[in-house]
N, C-alpha and C positions, 0 to 999 in steps of 0.2 A: 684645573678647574673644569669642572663640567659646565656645558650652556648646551641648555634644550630647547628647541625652537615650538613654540607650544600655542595653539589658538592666534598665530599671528604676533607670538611676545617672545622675547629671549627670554629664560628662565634658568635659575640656577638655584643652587643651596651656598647659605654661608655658615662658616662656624664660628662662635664667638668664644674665649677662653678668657678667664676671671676667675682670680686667684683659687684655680687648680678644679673650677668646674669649666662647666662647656653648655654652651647653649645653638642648636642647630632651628635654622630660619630657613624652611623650606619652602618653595616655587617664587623666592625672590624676582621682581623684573627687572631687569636688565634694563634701564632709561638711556638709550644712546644719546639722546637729545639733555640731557639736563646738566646743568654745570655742578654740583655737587650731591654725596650722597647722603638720602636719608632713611637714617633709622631711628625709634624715637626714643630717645634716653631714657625716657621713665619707664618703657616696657622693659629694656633691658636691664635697668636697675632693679627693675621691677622682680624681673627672674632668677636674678643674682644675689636678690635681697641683701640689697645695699644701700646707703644714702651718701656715700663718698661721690659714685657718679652724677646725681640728681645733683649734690652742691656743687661738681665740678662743672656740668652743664646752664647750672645757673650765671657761675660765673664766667662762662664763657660769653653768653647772649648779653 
């Protein structure tokens, strides 16, 4: 993993892979401070055009 230290921010790239695409999430920040990570289910579902993860996500919360 790359991290770039950018404006004062740790910065990286994530990749995300769903069933046999790929979705790349550039100049992510790096939260040193925060106890869990977020990305928001529905843009990712969003991208993937799916509603398996949106239902999965609902029934998580």
């Amino acid at each position: 993993m790359k991290i770039d230290y950018l404006d004062g921010l740790l910065q990286t790239s994530v990749t995300l892979n769903y069933n046999g695409r790929a979705l790349t999430i550039d100049k992510l920040v790096i939260d040193t401070g925060a106890s869990h990570t977020l990305l928001s289910a529905d843009i990712v579902a969003q991208n993937f055009s799916c509603t398996q993860l949106l239902k999965e996500n609902s029934l998580a919360n």
